[in-house]
C-alpha positions as MATLAB code, in Angstrom:
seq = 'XXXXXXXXXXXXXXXXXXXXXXXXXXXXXXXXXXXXXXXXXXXXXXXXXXXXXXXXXXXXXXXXXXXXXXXXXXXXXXXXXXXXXXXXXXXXXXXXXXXXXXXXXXXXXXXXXXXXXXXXXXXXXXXXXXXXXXXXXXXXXXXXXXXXXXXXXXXXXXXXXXXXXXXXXXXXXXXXXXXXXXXXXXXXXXXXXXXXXXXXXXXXXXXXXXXXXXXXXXXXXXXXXXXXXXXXXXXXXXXXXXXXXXXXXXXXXXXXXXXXXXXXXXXXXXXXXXXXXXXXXXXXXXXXXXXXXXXX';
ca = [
       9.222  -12.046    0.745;
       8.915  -14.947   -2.261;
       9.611  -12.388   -5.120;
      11.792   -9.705   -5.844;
      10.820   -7.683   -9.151;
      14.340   -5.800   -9.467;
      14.079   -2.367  -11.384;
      17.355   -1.158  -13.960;
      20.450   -0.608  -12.066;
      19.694   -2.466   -8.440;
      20.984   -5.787   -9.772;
      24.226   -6.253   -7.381;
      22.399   -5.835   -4.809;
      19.346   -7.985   -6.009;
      22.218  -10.424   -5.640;
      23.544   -9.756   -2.476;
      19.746   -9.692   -0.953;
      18.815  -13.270   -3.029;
      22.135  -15.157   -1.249;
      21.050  -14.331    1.800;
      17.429  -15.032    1.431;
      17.106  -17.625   -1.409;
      13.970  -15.652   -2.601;
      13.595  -15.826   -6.562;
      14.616  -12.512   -8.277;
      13.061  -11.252  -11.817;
      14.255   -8.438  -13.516;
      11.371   -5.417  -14.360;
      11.645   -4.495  -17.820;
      11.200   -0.927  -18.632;
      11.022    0.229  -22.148;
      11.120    3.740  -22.995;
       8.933    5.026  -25.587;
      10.232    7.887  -28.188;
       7.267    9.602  -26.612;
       8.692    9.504  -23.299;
       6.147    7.091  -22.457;
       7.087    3.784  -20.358;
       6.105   -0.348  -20.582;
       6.421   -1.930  -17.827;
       6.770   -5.837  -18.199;
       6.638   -7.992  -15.059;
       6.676  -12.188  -14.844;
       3.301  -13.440  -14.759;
       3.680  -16.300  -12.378;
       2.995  -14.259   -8.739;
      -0.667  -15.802   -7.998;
      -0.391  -15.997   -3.846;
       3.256  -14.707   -3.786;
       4.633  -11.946   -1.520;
       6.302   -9.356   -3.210;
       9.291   -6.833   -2.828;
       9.992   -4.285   -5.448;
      13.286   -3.095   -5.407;
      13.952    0.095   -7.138;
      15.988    3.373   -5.935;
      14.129    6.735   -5.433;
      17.657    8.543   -7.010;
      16.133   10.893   -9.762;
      12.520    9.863   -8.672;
      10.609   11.564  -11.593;
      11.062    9.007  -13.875;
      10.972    6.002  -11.766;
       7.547    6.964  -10.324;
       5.272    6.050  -12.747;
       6.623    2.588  -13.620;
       6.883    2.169  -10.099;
       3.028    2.591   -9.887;
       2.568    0.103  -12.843;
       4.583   -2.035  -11.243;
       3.132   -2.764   -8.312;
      -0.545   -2.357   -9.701;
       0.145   -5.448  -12.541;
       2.184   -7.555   -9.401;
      -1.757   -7.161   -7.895;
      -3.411   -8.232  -11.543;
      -1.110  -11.171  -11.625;
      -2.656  -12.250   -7.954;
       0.361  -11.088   -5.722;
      -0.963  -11.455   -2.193;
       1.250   -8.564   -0.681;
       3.324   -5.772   -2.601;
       5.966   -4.611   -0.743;
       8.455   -1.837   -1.835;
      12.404   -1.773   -0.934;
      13.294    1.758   -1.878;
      17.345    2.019   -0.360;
      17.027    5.711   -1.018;
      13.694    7.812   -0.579;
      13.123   11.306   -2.003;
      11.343   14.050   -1.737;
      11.619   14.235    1.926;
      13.787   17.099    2.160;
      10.571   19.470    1.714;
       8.393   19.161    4.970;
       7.292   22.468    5.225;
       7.015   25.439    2.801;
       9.756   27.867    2.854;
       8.371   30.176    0.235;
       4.847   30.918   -0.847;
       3.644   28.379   -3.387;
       5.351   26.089   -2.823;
       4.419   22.471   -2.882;
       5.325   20.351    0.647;
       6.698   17.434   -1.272;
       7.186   14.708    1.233;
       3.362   13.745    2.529;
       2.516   14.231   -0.887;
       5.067   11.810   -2.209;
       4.548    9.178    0.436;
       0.146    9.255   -0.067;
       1.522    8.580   -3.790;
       3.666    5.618   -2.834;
       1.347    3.903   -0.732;
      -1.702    4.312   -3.150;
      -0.205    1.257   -4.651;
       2.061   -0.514   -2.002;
       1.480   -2.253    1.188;
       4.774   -1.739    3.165;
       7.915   -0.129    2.517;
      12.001   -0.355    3.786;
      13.851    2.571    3.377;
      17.845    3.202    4.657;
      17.707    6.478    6.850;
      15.671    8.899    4.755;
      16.846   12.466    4.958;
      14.480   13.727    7.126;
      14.461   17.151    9.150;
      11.841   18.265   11.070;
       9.448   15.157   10.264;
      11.115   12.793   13.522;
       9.649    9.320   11.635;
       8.797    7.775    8.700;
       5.333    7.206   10.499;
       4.246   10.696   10.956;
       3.646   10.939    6.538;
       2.820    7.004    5.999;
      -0.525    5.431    6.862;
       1.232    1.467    5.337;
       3.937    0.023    7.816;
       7.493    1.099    7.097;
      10.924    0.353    8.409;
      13.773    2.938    8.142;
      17.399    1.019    8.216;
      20.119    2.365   10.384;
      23.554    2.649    8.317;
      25.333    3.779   11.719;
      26.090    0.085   12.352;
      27.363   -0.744    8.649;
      29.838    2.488    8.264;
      31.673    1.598   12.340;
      31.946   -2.179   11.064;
      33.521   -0.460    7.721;
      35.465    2.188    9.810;
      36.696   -0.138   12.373;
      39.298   -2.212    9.843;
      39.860   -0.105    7.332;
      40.924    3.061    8.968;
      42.158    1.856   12.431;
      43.047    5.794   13.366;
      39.976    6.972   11.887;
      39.052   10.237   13.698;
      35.678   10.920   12.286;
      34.134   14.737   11.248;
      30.382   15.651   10.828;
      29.701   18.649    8.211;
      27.583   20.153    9.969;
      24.959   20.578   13.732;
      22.183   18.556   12.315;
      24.415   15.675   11.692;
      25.694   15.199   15.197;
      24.108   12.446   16.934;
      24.441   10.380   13.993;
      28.546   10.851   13.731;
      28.480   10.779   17.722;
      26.926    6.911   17.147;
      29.266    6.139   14.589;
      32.062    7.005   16.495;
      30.724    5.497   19.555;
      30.744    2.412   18.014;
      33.550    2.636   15.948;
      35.700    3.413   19.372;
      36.841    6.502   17.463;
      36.977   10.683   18.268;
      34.863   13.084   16.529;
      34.403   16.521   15.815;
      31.356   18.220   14.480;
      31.762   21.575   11.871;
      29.546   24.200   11.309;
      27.985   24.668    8.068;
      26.371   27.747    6.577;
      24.654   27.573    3.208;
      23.808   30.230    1.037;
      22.006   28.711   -1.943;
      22.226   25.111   -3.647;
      26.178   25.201   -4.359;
      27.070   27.616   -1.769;
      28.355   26.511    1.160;
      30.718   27.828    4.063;
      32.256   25.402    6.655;
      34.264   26.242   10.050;
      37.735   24.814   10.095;
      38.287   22.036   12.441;
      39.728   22.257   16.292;
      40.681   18.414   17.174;
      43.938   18.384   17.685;
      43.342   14.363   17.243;
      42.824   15.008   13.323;
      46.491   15.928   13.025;
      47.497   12.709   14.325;
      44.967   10.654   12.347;
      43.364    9.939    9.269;
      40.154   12.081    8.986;
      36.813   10.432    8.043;
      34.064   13.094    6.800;
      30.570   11.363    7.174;
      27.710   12.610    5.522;
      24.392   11.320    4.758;
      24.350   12.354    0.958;
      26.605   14.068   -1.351;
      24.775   15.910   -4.341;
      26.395   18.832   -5.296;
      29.984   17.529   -3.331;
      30.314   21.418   -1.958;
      29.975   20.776    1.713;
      32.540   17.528    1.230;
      34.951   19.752   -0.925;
      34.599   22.788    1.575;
      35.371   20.412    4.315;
      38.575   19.238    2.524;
      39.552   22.192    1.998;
      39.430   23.303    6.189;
      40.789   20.045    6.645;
      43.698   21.018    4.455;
      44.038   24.483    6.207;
      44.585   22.826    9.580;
      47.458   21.130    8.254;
      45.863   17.706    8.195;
      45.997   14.117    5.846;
      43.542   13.472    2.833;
      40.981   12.580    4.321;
      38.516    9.733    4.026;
      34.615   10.495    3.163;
      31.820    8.021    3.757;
      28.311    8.497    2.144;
      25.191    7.093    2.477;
      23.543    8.061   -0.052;
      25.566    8.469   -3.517;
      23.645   10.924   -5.298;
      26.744   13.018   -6.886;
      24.925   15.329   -8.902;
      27.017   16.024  -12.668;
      30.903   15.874  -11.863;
      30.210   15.915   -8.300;
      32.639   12.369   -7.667;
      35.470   13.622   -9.272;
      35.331   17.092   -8.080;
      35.491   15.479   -4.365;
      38.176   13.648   -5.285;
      40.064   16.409   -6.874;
      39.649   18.570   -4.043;
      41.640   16.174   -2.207;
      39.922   13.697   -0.593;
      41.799    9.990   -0.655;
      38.757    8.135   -1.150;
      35.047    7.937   -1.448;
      33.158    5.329    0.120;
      29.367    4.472    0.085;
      26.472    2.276    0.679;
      24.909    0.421   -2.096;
      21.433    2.616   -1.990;
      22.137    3.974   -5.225;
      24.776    1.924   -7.453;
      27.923    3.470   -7.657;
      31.299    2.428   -8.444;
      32.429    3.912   -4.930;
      30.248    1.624   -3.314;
      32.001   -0.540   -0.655;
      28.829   -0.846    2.160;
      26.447   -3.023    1.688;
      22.553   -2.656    3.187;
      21.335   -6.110    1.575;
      21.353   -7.929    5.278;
      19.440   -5.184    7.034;
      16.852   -4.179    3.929;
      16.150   -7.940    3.645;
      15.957   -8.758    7.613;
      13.230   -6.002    7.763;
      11.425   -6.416    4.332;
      11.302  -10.396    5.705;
       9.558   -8.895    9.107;
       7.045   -6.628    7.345;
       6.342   -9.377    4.870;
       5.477  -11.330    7.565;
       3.172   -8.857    9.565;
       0.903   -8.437    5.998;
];
């Protein structure tokens, strides 16, 4: 890529991304109209430059729209390629319909994303039964593997690390972590009963009660199925343990609620800025935005 337009609140790791590439960054201005309407102001010298937008998907609704005008002025102002580095993706939780009426979110979401871009880098969307980013996008796309990132942060910083996944579904991921990490792990079981209501089986590894426990999860919205977890962990007689997030949603009071249920840190990537970020995705967004940027 030669340009990255950088939407509100992805600045540190505009930074991050620019010292390893040396691309130029420019901020995209977005003023908000007492109408709820949005301006979207861009820098008018991209004639023949590749692009990468860099904006979040975290509370999508808003961000849409500009996004769209966005990338359609980058075109006006003679952008050969548009390119958008999304860290997190929504709307890919609903694949299917689980209720009549409902609206399947996720193909419709990514035919309105690439109506206006030509490739996309995304760090492991939550996806369940769709197996790749491929199978809803017609433009190329890259998903980024975090595994990597949270071992190398494991590995140092908590040397007896013996690592816990919430819940079935999140198995194979923790299983790599640990793998690569050099570290045990144990997998709970999870039962939820509505959007805050969540049950989680106590732990059996005897190796948590002579370690520090790291709880891995992909995102933490509500915090429930982090603070349950505590909570077992606490039951089973062992430390405060340790949780590392991709994706740092935390929905309302969600942070401080994990925190107050016990836990003795919070750790996540930089896909959504946070002040509990400590991993950063800049090397592997970049690497792969560089590839597709190429391929265009």
């Amino acid at each position: 890529m030669s340009v990255l337009l950088v939407f509100p609140g992805m600045e540190a790791l505009a930074t991050q991304i620019v010292e390893r590439t040396g691309n130029h960054a420019h901020p995209v201005d977005l003023h908000h109209f007492p109408d709820g309407e949005t301006l979207v102001t861009l820098p008018e010298q991209l004639v023949d430059q590749d692009v990468a937008i860099l904006a979040t998907l975290h509370e999508p609704d808003p961000l849409a729209l500009p996004l769209t005008f966005a990338a359609s002025t980058a075109r006006e102002f003679g952008a050969r390629s548009v390119g958008l580095i999304a860290p997190y993706l929504a709307y890919m939780r609903q694949d299917q319909r689980f209720a009549p009426g409902q609206a399947v979110s996720a193909p419709i979401f990514a035919r309105f994303l690439q109506e206006s871009i030509d490739w996309m880098v995304t760090a492991d969307p939550h996806l369940h039964r769709v197996h790749s980013l491929g199978e809803l996008f017609e433009i190329p796309t890259r998903r980024v593997e975090t595994a990597p990132l949270l071992a190398e942060w494991i590995k140092p910083n908590v040397p007896d690390a013996v690592l816990l996944g919430p819940d079935g579904e999140s198995r194979q991921w923790v299983a790599e972590v640990a793998q690569r990490a050099g570290r045990p792990f144990e997998v709970l079981e999870k039962v939820r009963s509505g959007d805050r209501e969540v049950q989680v089986s106590v732990p059996q590894s005897e190796a948590l009660l002579g370690g520090t426990p790291v709880i891995l999860d992909d995102i933490a919205s509500s915090g429930r199925t982090m603070i349950e977890a505590i909570a077992r962990l606490a039951d089973a007689g062992c430390s405060p343990p340790i949780c590392v997030v991709i994706h740092a949603v935390f929905s309302g009071d969600a942070y401080n609620q994990i925190l107050n249920a016990g836990a003795a840190r919070i750790v996540t990537t930089n896909s959504i800025f946070h002040e509990s970020n400590a991993i950063s995705l800049a090397g592997p967004l970049s690497d792969a935005a560089a590839e597709l940027t190429d391929n265009t």
